[in-house]
N, C-alpha and C positions, 0 to 999 in steps of 0.2 A: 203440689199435692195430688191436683187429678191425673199429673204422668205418671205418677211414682202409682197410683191404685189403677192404671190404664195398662201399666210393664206388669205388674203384679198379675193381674187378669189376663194378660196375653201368655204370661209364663206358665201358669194354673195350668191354661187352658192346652198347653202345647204339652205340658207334661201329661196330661190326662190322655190328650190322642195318644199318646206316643207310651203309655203302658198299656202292656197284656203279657201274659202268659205264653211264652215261648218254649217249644221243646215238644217231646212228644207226649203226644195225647192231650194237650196243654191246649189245641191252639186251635182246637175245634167249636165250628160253629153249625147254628142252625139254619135253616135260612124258609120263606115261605113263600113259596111262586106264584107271582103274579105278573101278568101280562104287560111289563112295563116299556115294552119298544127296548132301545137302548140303551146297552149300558151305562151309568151315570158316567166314568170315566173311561175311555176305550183306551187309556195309553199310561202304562207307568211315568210316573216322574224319576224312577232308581233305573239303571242300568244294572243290570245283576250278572256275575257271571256262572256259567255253564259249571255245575261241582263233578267231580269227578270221585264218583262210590264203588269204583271197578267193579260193576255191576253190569254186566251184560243187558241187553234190553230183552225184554221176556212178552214176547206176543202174546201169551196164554194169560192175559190180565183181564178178562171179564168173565165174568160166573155171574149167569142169567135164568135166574130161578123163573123168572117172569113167563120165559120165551119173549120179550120184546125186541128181543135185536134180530135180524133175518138171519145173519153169521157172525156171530160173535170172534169169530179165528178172523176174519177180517176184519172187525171192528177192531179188533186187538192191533190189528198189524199197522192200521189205519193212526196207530198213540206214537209209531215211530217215532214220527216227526217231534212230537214232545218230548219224547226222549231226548232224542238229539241236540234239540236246542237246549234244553234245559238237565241235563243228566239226573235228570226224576223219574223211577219207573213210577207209571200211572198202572193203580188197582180199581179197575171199576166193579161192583159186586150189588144187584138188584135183588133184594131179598124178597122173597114169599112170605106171606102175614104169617106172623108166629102172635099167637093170643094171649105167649107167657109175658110180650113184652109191652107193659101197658101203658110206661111213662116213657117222656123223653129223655131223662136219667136211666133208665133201665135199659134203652137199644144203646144212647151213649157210651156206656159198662160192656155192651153186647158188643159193642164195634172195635174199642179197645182191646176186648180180651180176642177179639177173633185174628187183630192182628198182630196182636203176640203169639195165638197160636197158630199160625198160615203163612206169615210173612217174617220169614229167614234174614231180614236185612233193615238198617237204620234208611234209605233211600227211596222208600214207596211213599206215595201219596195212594191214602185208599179214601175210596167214595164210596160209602155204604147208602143204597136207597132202600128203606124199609116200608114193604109195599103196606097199604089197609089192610081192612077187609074186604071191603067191596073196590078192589084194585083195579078196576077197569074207569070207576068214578070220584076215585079221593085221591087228593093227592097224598104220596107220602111222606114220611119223615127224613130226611138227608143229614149227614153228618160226614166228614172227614178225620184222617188221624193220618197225621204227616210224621213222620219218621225223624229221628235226632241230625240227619246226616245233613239234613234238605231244607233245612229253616232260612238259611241263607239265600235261599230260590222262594222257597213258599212261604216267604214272611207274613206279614197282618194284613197287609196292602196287595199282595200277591193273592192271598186269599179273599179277600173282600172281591180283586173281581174275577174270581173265581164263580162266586157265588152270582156277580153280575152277568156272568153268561149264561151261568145256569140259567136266570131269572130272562134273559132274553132269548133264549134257543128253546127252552121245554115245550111251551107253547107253540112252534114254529109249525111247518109243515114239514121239516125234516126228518124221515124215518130216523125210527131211536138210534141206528149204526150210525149215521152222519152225522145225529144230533151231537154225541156224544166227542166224536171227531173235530167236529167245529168249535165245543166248547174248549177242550182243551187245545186244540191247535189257534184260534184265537187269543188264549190266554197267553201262551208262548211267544206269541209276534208282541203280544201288549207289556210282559213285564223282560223281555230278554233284550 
């Protein structure tokens, strides 16, 4: 009787990691920065392969309300590589405090509808960062909306350390153009 309630509790437990919401707009998370060293896990356990969205790679992927990046056309050109490995155009977009947007529900909606209207294609991964108010001291709110095409590259697991890099490069001493460079071309080496 205690196998049969021990298999019970392992299956529970394995269905439960193992549902979310997949798809777009679906599969977005929040995530809150904190100093934590390394990522919990630096290396997928999936081999995923390279999807192919006949999508050209598009350097012109960061709009930098902030001014924090030195050159954003570099930064851009610098997501190549994740392109490449991964056939995900990367959207990075650092937003300037809008005061209309007051909950986490409400820039979520915001980030959605921006990339229905901005983004022409099911193959983007976009990163919206929605600065405070006092932007130079608060952290802000981060959010994702992965495209229908790319789920099979930016699955749940893909995302999680996603969000792992985030959480160990923000903090870093790497100007935001490298920061940003690092996270997602680390992510690429870790789920590809």
């Amino acid at each position: 009787m205690t196998i049969i309630l021990i298999l019970v509790i392992v299956i529970v437990l394995g269905a439960v990691s193992f549902t979310g919401s997949f798809g777009r707009k679906n599969q977005n998370t929040e995530t809150t920065i904190e100093d934590t060293g390394s990522p919990s896990s630096s290396d997928s356990g999936i081999r995923r392969e390279k999807i192919d969205t006949d999508l050209v790679f598009d350097s012109n992927c960061i709009l930098d309300e902030l001014g924090w990046f030195e050159d954003a056309d570099a930064a851009g050109e610098s997501l190549e590589d994740f392109f490449d490995a991964t056939g995900v155009q990367p959207y990075i977009y650092f937003m300037d405090y809008d005061e209309s947007l007051t909950t986490d529900s409400e820039k979520e909606e915001y980030a959605q509808q921006w990339y229905e209207d901005n983004i022409d294609n099911e193959g983007t991964f976009l990163f919206i960062y929605f600065a405070e108010e006092d932007t130079d001291n608060d952290v802000g709110y981060m959010y994702y909306v992965c495209g229908y095409d790319i789920e099979s590259v930016m699955d749940e697991e893909a995302c999680e350390l996603f969000w792992d890099y985030v959480d160990e490069y923000w903090y870093s001493d790497l100007s935001t153009d490298d920061m940003i460079a690092e996270i997602f071309n680390s992510l690429a080496a870790a789920i590809m």
